[in-house]
N, CA, C and O atoms as a printed pandas DataFrame, in Angstrom:
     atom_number atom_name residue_name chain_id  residue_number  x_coord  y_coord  z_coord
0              1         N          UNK        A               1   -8.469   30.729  -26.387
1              2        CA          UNK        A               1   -7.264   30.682  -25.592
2              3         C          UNK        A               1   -7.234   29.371  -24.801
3              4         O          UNK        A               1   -8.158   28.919  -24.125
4              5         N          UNK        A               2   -6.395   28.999  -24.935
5              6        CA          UNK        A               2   -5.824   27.928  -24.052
6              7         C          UNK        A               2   -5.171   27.652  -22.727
7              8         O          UNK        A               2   -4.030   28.107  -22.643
8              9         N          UNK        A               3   -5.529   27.148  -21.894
9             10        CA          UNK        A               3   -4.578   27.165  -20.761
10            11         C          UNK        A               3   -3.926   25.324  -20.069
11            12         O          UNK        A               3   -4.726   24.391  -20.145
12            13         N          UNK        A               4   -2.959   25.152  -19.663
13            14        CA          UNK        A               4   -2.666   23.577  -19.636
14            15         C          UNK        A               4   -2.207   23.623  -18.269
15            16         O          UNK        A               4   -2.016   24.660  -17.633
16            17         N          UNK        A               5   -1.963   21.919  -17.663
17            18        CA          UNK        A               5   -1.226   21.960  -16.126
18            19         C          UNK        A               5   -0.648   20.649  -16.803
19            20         O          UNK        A               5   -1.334   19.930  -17.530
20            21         N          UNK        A               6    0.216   20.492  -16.602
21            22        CA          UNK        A               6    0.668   18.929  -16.462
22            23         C          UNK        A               6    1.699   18.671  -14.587
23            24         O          UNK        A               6    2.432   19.405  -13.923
24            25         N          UNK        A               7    1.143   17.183  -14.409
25            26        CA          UNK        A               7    1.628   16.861  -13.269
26            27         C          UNK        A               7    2.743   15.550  -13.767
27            28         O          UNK        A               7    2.520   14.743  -14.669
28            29         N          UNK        A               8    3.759   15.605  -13.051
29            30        CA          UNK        A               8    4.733   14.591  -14.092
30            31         C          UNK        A               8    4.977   13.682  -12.691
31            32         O          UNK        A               8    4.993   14.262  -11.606
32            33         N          UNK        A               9    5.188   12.054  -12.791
33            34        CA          UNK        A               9    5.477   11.280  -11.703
34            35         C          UNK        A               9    4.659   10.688  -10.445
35            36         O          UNK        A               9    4.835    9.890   -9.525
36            37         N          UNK        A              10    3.716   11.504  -10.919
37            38        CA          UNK        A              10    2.322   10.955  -10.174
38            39         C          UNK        A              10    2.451    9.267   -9.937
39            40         O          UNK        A              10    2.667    8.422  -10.806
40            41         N          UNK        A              11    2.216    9.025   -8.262
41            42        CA          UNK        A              11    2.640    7.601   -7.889
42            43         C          UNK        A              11    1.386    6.896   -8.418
43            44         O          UNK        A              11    0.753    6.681   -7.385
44            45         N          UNK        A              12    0.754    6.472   -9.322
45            46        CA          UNK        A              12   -0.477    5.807   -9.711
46            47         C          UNK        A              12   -0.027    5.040  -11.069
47            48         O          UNK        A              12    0.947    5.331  -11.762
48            49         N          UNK        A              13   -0.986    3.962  -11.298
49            50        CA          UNK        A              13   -0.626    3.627  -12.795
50            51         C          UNK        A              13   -1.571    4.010  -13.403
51            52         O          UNK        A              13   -2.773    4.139  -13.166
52            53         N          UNK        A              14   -0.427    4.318  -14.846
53            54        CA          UNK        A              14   -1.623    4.857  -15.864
54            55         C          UNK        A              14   -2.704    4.182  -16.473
55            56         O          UNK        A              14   -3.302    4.720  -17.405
56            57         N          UNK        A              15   -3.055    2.950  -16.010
57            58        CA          UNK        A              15   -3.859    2.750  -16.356
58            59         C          UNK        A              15   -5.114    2.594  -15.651
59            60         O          UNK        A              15   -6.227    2.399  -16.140
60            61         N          UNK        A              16   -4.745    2.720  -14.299
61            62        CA          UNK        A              16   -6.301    3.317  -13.256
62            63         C          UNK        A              16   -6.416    4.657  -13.711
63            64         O          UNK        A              16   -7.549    4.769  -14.180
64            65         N          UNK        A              17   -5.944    5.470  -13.780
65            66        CA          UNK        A              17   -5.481    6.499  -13.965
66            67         C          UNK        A              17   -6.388    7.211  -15.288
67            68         O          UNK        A              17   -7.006    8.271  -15.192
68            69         N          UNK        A              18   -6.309    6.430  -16.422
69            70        CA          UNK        A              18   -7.227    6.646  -17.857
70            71         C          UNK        A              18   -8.462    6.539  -17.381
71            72         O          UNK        A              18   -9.412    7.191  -17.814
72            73         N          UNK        A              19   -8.524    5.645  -16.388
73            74        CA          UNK        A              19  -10.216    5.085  -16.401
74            75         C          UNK        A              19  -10.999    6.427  -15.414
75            76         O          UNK        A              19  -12.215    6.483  -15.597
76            77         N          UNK        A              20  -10.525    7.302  -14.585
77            78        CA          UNK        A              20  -10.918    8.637  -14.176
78            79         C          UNK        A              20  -10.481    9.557  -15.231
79            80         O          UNK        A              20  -11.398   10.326  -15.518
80            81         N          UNK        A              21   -9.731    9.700  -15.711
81            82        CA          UNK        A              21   -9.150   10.503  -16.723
82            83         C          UNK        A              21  -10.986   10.611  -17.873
83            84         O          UNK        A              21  -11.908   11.397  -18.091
84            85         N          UNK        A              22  -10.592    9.444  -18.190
85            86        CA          UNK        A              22  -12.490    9.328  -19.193
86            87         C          UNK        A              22  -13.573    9.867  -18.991
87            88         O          UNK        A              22  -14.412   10.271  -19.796
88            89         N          UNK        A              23  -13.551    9.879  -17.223
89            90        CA          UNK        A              23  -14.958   10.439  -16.814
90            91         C          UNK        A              23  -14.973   11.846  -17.258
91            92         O          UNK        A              23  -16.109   12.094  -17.664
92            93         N          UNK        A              24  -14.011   13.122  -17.379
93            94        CA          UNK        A              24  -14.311   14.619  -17.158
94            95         C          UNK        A              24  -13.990   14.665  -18.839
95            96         O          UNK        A              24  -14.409   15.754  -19.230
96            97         N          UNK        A              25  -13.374   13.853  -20.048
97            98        CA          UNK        A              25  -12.892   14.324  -20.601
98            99         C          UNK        A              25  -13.925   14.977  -21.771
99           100         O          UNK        A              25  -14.775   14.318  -22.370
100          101         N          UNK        A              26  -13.669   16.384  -21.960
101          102        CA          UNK        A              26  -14.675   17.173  -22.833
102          103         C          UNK        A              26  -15.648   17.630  -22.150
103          104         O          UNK        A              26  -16.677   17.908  -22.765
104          105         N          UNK        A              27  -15.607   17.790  -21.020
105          106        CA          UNK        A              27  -17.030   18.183  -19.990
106          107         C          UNK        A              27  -16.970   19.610  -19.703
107          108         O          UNK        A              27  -15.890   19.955  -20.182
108          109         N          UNK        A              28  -17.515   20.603  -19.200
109          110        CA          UNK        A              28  -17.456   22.359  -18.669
110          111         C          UNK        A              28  -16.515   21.432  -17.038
111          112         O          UNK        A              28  -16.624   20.432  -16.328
112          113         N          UNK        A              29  -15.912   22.288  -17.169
113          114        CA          UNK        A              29  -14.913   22.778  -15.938
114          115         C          UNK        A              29  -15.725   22.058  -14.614
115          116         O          UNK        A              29  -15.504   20.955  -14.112
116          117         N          UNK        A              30  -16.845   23.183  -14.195
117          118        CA          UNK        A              30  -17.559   22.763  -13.147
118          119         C          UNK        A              30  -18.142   21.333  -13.032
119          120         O          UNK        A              30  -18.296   20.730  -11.970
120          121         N          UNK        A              31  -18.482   20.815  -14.419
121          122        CA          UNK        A              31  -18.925   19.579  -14.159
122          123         C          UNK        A              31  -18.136   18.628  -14.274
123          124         O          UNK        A              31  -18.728   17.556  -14.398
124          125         N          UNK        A              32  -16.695   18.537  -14.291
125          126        CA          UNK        A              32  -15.250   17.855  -14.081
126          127         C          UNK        A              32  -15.446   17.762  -12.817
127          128         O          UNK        A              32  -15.962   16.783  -12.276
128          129         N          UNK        A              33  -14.993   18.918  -12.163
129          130        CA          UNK        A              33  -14.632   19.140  -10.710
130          131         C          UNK        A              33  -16.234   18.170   -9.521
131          132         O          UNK        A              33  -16.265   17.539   -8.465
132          133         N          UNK        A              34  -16.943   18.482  -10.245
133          134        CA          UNK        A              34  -18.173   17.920   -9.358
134          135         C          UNK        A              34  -17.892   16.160   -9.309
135          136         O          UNK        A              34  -17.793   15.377   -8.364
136          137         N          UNK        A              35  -17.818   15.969  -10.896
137          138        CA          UNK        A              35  -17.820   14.027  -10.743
138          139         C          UNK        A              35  -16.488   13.985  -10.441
139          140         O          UNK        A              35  -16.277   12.782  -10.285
140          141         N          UNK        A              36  -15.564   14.513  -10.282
141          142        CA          UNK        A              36  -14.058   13.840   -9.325
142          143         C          UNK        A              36  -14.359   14.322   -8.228
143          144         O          UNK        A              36  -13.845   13.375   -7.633
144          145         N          UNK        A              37  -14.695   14.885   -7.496
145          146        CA          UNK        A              37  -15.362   14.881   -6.080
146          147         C          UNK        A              37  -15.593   13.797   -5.483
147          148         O          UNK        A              37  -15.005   13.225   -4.565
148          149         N          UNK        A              38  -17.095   13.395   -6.462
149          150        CA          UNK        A              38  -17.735   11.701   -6.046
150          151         C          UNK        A              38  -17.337   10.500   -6.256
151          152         O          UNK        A              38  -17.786    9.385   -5.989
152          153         N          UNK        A              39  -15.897   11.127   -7.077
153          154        CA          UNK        A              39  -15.627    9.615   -7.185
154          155         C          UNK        A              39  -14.274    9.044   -6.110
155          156         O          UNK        A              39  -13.339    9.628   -5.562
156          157         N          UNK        A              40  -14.687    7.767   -6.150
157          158        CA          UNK        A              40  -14.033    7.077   -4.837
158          159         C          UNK        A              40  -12.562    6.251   -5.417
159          160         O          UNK        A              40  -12.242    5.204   -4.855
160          161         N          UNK        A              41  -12.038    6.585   -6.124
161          162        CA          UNK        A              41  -10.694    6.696   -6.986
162          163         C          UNK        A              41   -9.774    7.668   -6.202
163          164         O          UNK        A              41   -9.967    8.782   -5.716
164          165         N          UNK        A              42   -8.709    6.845   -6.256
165          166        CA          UNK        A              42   -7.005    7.916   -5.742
166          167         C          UNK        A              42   -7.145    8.919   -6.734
167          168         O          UNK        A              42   -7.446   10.100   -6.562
168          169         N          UNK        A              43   -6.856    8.234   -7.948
169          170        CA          UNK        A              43   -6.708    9.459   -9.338
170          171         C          UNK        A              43   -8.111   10.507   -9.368
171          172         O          UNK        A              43   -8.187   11.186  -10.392
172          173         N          UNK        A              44   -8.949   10.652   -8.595
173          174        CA          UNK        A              44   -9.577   11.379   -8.760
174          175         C          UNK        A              44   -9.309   12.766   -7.992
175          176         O          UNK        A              44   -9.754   13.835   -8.410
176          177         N          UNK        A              45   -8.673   12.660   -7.034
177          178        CA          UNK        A              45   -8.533   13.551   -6.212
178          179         C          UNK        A              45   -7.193   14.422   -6.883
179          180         O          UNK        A              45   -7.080   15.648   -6.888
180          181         N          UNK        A              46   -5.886   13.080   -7.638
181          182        CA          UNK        A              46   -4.916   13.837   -8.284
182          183         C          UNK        A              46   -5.587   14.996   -9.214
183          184         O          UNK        A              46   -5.574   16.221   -9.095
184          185         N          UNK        A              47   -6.031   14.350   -9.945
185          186        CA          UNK        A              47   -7.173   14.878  -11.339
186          187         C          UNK        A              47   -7.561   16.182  -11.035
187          188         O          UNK        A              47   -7.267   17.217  -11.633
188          189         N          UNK        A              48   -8.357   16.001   -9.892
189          190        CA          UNK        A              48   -9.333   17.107   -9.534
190          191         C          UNK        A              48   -8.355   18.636   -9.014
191          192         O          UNK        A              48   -8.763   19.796   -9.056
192          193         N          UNK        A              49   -7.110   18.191   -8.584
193          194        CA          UNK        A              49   -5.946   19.950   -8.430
194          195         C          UNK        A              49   -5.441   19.995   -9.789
195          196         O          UNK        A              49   -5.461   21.057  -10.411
196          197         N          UNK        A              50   -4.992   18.931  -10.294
197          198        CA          UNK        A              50   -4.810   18.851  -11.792
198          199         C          UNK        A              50   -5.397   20.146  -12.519
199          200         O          UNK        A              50   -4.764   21.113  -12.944
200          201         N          UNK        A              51   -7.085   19.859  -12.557
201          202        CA          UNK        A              51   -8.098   20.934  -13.104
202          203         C          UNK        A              51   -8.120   22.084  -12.920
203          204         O          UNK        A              51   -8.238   22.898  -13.836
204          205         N          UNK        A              52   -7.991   22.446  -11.477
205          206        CA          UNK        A              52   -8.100   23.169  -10.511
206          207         C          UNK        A              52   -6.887   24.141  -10.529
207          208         O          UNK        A              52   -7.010   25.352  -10.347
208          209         N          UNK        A              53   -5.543   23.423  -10.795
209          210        CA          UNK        A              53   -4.761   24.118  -11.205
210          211         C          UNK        A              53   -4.803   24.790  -12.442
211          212         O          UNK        A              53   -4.737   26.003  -12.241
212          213         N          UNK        A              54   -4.893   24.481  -13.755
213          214        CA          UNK        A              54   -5.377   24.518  -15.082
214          215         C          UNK        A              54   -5.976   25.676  -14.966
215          216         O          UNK        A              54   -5.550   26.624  -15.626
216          217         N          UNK        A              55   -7.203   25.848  -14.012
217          218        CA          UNK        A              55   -8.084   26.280  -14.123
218          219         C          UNK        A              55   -7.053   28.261  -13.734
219          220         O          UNK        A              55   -7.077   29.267  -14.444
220          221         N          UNK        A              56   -6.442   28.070  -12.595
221          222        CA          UNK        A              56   -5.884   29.036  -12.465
222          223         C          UNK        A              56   -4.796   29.427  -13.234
223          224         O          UNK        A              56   -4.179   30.492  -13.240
224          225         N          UNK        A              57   -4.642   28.369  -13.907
225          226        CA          UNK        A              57   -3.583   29.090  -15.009
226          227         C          UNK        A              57   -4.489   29.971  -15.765
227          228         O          UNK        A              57   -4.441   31.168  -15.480
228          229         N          UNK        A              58   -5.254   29.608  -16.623
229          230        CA          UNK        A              58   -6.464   29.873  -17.284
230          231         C          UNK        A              58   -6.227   32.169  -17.072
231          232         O          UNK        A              58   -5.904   33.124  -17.779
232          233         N          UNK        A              59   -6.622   31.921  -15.789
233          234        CA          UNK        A              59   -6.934   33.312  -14.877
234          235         C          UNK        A              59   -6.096   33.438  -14.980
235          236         O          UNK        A              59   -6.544   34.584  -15.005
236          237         N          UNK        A              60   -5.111   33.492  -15.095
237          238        CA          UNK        A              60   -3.091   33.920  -14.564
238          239         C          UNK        A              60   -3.493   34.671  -16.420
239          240         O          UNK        A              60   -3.814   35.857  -16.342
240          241         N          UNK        A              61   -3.490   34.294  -17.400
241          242        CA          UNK        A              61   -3.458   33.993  -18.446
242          243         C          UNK        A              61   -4.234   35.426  -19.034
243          244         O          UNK        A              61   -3.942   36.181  -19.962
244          245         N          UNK        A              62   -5.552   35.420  -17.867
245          246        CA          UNK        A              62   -6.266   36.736  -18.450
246          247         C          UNK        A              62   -7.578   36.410  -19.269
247          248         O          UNK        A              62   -8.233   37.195  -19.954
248          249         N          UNK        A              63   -7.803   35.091  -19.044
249          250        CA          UNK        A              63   -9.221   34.298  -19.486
250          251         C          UNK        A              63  -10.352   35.540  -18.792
251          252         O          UNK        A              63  -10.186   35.877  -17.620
252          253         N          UNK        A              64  -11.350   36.084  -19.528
253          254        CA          UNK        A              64  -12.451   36.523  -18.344
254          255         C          UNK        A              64  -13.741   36.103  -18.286
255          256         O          UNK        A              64  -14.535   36.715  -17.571
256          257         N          UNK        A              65  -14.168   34.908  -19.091
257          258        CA          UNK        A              65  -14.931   34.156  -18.391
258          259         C          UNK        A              65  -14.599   32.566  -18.113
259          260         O          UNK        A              65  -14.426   31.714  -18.984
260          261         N          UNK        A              66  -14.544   32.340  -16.409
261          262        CA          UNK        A              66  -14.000   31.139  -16.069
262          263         C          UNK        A              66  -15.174   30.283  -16.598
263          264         O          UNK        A              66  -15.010   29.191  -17.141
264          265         N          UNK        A              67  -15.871   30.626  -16.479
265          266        CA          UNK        A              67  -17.465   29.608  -16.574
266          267         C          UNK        A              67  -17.737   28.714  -17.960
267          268         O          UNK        A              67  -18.544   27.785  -18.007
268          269         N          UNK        A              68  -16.930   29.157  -19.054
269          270        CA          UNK        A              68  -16.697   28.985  -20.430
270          271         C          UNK        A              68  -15.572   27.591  -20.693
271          272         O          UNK        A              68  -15.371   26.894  -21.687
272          273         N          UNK        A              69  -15.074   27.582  -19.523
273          274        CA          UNK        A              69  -13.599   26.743  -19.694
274          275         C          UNK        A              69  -14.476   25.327  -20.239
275          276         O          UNK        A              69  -15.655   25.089  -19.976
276          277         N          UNK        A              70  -13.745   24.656  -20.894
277          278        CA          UNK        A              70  -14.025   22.844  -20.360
278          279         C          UNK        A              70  -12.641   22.356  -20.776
279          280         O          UNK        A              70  -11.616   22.985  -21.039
280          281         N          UNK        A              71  -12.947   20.881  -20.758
281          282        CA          UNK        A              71  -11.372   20.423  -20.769
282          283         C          UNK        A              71  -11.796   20.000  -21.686
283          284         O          UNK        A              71  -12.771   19.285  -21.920
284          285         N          UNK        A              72  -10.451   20.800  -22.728
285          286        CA          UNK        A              72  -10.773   20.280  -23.946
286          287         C          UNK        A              72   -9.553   18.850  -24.581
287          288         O          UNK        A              72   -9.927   18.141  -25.515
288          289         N          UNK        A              73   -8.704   18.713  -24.178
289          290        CA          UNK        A              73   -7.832   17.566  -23.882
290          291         C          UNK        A              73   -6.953   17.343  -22.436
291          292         O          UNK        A              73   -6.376   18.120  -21.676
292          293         N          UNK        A              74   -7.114   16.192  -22.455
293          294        CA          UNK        A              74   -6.527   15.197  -21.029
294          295         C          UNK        A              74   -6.269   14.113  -21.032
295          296         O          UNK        A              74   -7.080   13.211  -21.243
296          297         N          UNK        A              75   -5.040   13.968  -20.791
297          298        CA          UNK        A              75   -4.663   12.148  -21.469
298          299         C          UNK        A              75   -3.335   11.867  -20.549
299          300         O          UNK        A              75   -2.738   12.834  -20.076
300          301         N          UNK        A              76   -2.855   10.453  -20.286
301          302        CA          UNK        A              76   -2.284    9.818  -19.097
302          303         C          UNK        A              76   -1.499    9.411  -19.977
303          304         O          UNK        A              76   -1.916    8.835  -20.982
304          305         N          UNK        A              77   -0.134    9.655  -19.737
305          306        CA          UNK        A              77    1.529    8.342  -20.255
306          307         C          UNK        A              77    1.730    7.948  -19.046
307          308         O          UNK        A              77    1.507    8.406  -17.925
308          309         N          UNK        A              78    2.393    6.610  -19.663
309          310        CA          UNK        A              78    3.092    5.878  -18.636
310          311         C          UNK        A              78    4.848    6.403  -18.289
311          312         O          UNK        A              78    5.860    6.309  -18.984
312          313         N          UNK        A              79    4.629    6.946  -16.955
313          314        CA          UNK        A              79    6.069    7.117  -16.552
314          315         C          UNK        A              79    7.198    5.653  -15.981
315          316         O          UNK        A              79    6.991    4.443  -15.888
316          317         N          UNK        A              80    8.512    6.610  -15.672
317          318        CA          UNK        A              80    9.123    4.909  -15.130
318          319         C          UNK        A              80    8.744    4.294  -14.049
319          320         O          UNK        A              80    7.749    4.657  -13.422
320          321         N          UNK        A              81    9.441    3.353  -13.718
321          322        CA          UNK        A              81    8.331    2.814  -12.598
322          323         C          UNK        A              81    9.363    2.035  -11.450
323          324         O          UNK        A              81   10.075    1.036  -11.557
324          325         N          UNK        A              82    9.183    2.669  -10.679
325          326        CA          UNK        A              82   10.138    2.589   -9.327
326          327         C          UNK        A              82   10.297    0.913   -9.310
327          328         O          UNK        A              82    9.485    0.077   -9.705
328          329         N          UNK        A              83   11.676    0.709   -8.693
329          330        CA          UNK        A              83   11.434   -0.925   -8.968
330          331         C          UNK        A              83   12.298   -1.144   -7.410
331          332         O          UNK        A              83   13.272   -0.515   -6.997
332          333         N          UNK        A              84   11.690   -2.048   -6.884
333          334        CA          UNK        A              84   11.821   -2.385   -5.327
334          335         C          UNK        A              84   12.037   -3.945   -5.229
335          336         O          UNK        A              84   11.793   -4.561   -6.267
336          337         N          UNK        A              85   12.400   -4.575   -4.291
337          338        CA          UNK        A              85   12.481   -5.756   -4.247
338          339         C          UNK        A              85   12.088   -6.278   -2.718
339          340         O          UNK        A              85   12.428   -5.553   -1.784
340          341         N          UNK        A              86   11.505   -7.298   -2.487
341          342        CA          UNK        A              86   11.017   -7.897   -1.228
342          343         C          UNK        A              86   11.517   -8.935   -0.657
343          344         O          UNK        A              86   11.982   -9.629   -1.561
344          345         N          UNK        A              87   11.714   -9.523    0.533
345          346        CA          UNK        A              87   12.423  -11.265    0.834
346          347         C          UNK        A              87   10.998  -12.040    0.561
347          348         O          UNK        A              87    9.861  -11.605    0.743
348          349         N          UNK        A              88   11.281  -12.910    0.228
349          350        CA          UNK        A              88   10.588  -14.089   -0.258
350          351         C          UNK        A              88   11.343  -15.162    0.728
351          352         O          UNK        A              88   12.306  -14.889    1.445
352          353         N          UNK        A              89   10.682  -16.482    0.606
353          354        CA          UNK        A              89   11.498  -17.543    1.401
354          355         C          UNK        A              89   12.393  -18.356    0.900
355          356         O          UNK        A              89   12.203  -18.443   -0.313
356          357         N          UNK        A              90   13.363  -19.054    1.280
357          358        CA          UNK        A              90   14.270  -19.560    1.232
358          359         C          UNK        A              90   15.581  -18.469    0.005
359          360         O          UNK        A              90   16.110  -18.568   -1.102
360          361         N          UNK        A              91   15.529  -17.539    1.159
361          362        CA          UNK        A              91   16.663  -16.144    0.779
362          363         C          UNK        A              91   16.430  -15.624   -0.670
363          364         O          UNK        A              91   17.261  -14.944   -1.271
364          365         N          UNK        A              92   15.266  -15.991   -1.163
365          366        CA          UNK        A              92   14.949  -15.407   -2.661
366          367         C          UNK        A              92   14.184  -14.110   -2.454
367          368         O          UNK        A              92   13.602  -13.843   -1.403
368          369         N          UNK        A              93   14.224  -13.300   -3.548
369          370        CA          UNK        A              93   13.838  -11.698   -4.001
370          371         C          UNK        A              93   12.847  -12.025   -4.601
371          372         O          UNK        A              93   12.910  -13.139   -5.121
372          373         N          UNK        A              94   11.470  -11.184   -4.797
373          374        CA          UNK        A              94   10.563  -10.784   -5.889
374          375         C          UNK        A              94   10.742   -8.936   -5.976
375          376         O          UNK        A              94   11.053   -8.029   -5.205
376          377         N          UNK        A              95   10.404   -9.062   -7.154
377          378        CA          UNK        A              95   10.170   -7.786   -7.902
378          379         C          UNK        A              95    8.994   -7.226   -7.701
379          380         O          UNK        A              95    7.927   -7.741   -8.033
380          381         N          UNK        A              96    9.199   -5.504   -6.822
381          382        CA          UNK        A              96    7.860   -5.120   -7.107
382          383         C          UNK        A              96    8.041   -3.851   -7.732
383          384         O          UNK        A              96    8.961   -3.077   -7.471
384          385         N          UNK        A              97    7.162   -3.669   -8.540
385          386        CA          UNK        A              97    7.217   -2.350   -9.807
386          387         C          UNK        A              97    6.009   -1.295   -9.103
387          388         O          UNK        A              97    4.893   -1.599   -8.682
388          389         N          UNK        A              98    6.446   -0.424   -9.133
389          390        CA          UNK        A              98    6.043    0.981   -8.068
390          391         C          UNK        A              98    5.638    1.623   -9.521
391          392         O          UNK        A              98    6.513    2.331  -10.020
392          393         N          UNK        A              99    4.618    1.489  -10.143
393          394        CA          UNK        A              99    4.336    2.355  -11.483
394          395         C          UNK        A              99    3.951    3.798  -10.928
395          396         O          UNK        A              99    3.439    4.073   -9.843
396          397         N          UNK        A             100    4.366    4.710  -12.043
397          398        CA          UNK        A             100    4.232    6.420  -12.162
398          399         C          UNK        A             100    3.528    6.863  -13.063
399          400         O          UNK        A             100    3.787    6.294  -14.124
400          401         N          UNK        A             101    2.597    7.765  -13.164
401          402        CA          UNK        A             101    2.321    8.100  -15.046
402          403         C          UNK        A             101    2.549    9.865  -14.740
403          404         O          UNK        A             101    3.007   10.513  -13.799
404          405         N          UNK        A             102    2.002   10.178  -15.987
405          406        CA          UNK        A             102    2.356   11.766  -16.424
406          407         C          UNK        A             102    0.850   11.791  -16.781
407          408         O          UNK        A             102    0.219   10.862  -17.285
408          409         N          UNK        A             103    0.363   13.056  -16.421
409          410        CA          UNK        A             103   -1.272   13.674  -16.396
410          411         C          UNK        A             103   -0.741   14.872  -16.883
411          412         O          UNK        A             103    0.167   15.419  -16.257
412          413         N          UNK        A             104   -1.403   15.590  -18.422
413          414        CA          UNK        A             104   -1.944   16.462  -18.799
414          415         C          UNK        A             104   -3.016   16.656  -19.146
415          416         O          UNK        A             104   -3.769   15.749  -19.500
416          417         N          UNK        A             105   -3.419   18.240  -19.115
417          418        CA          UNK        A             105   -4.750   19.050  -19.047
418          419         C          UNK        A             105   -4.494   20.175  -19.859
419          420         O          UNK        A             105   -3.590   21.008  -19.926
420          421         N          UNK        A             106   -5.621   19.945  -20.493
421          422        CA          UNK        A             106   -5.608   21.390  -21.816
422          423         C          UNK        A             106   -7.077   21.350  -21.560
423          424         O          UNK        A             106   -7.931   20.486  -21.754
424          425         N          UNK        A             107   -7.125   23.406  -20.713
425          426        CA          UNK        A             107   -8.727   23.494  -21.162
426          427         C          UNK        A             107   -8.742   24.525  -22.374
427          428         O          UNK        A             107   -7.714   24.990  -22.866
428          429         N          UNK        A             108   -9.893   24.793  -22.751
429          430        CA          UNK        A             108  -10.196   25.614  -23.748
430          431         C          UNK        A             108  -11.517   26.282  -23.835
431          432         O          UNK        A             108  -12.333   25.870  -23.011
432          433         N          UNK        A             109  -11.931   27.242  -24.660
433          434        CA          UNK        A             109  -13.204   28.314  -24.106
434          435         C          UNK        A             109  -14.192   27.505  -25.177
435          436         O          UNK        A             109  -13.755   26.956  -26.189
436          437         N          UNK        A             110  -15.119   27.516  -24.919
437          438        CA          UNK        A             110  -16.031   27.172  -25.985
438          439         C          UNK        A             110  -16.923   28.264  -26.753
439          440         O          UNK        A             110  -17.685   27.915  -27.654
């Protein structure tokens, strides 16, 4: 059985974003949740309710052993990306791009 969370619009780019994404991927549940703990990454903390949520879907679902879970896929798209503009000098604009991505989670029993 399967259980999934996806978080859509997450203010991060996807590509910090992959590089925590890598650390849990294919790991038991508990040992996800432990190395996004320690790690000193924004996306880790997204990641880590990400799981956490997942995880209670899982239970919603009627899973009865949680201990079995791992993540069996998890992977980052790039969402749109907020676009803002700043004063610069002599009355000129720069562009700043506010990137978003999309985080899904598929665990599965082993």
């Amino acid at each position: 059985m399967e259980s999934s969370a996806k978080l859509r619009y997450a203010r991060l780019s996807a590509q910090k974003a992959r590089l925590v994404v890598d650390l849990v991927r294919g790991r038991n549940v508990q040992d996800a949740l432990t190395v996004l703990k320690y790690s000193p990454q924004k996306a880790a903390g997204i990641v880590s309710k990400l799981v956490a949520s997942a995880v209670a879907n899982a239970e919603q679902k009627g899973v009865s052993d949680v201990d079995r879970l791992f993540v069996k896929q998890i992977f980052v798209n790039q969402g749109p990306a907020l676009k803002r503009f700043i004063p610069r000098a002599m009355g000129r604009a720069s562009r700043i791009r506010k990137p978003t991505s999309h985080i899904t989670v598929v665990l599965g029993l082993k």
